[in-house]
C-alpha positions as CSV (number, residue, x, y, z in Angstrom):
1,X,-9.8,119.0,77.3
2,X,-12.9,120.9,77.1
3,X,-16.4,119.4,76.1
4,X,-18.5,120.9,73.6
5,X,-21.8,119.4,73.0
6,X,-23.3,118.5,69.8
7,X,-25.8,117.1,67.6
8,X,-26.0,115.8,63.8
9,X,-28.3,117.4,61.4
10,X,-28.9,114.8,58.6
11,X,-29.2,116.8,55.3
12,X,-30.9,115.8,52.1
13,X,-28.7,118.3,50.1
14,X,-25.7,118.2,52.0
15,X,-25.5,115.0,54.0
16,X,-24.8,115.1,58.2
17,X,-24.2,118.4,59.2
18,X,-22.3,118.7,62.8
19,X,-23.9,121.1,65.4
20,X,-21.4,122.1,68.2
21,X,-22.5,124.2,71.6
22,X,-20.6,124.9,74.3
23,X,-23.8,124.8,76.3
24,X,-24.4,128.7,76.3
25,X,-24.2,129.5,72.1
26,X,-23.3,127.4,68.6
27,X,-19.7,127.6,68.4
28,X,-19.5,125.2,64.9
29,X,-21.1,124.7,62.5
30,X,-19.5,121.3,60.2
31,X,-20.4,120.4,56.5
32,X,-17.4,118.1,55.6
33,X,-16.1,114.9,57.9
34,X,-12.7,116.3,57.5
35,X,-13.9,119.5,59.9
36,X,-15.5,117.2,62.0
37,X,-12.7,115.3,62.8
38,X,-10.3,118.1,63.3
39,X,-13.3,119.8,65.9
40,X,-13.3,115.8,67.6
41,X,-9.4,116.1,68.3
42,X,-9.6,120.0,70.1
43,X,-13.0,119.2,72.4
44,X,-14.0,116.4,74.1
45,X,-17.6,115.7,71.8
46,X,-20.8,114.8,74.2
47,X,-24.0,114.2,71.5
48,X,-26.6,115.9,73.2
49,X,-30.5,116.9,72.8
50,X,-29.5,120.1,74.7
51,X,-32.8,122.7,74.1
52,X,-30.2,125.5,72.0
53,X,-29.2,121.9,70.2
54,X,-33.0,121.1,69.6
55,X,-33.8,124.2,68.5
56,X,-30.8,124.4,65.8
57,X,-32.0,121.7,64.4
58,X,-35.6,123.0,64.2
59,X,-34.2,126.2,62.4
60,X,-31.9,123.7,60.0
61,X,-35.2,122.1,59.1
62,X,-37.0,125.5,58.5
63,X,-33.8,126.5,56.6
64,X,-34.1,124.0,54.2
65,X,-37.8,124.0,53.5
66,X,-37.6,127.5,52.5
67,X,-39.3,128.4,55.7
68,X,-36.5,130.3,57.2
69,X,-34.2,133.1,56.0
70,X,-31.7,133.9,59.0
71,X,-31.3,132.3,61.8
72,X,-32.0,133.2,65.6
73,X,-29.4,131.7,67.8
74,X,-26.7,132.8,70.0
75,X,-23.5,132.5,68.4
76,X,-19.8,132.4,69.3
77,X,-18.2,133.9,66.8
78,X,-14.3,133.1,67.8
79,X,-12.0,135.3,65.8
80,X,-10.2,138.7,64.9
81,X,-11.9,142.0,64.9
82,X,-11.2,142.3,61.0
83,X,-13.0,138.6,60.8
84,X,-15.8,139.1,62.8
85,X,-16.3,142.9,61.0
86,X,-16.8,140.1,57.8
87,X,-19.0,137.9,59.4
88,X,-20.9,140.6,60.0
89,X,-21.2,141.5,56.8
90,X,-22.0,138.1,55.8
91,X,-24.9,138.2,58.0
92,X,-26.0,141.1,55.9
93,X,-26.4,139.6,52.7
94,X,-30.1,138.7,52.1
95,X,-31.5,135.2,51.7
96,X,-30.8,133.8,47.9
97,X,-28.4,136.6,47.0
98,X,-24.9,137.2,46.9
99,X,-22.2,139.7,47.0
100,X,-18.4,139.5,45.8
101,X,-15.8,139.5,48.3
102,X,-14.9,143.1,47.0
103,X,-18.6,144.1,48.1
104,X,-17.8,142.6,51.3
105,X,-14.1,144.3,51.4
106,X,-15.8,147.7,50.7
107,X,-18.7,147.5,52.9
108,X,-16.0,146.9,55.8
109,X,-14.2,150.0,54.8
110,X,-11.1,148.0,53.8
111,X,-11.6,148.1,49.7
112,X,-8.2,146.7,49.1
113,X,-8.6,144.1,51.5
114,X,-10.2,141.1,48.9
115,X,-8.1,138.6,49.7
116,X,-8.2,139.0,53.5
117,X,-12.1,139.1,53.2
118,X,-11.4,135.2,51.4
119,X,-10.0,134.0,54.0
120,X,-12.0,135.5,56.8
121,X,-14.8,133.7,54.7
122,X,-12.8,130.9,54.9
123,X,-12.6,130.7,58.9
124,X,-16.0,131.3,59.5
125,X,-17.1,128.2,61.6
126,X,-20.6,128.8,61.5
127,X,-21.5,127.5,58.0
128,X,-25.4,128.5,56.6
129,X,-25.5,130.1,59.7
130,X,-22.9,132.7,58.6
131,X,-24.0,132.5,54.8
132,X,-20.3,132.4,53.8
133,X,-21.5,130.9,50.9
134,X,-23.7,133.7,49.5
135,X,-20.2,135.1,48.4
136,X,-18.4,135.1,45.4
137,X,-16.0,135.9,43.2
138,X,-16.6,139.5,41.2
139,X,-17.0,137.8,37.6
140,X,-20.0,135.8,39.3
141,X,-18.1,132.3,39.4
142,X,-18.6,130.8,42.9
143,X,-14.9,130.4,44.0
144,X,-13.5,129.6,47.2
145,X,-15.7,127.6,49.4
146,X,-14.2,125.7,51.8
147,X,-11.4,125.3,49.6
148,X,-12.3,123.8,46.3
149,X,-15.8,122.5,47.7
150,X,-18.3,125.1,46.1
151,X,-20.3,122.1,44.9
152,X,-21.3,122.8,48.4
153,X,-21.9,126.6,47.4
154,X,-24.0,125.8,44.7
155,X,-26.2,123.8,46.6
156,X,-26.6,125.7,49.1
157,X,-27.8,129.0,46.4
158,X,-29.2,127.1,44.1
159,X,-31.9,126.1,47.2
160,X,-32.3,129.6,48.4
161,X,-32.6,130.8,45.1
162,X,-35.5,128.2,44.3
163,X,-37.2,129.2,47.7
164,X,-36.5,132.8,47.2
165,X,-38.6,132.9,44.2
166,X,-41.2,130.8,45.0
């Protein structure tokens, strides 16, 4: 079994937050137990004070004191070309805006491609990071994070939004 190193982030907003490495980049990125778990039973889980580990943290902190709008670590992103082409996108969208998964499917050159953009959104494993939440649906309703978790979503815009404008 491989290891994977991590450390816990302890949120106001959102509770513990998992930070995984695999010692050279962030590999995951876990706001629900359930994800947690189900990253426990693939890796063998060392906690760690690891410097990239440190320094995630430090950048979680800025990111939620408004200090920080994108993040500066290496990433693992571990997926299809199509998904990381999203990600990408993701990556794109500023700080306390958002942009509908058709933005996202047209930027990508694939207009058609909505519900493939979803679920790319949905396998990102680098949450806040990614800012898969920044996206939603076209009629401005914040659909699909995580599954039915966009209590999550609004959190996580309604703080960059307060930030954002001072």
């Amino acid at each position: 079994m491989k290891k994977r190193e991590y450390t816990v982030y302890k949120s106001k907003e959102l509770g513990d937050i998992y930070i995984i490495s695999d010692g050279e980049a962030i590999v995951n990125v876990e706001l629900f137990e359930d994800g947690w778990e189900k990253a426990s039973d693939q890796y063998e889980m060392v906690k760690s004070d690891a410097p990239l580990l440190q320094e995630a943290v430090k950048q979680f902190d800025e990111y939620f004191q408004g200090k920080r709008t994108t993040f500066q670590l290496p990433l693992k992103w571990k997926g299809t070309p199509f998904q990381q082409k999203v990600w990408q996108a993701l990556c794109d969208i500023p700080y306390g805006m958002t942009a509908s998964y058709s933005d996202i499917a047209g930027k990508i050159g694939h207009p058609k491609a909505v519900r493939a953009v979803g679920q790319a959104n949905r396998a990102n494993e680098l949450a806040i990071i990614v800012p898969c939440h920044r996206v939603i649906g076209k009629n401005r309703a914040l659909i699909g994070y995580a599954g039915n978790r966009t209590d999550v979503k609004e959190k996580l815009l309604h703080l960059e939004e307060r930030y954002r404008n001072g």
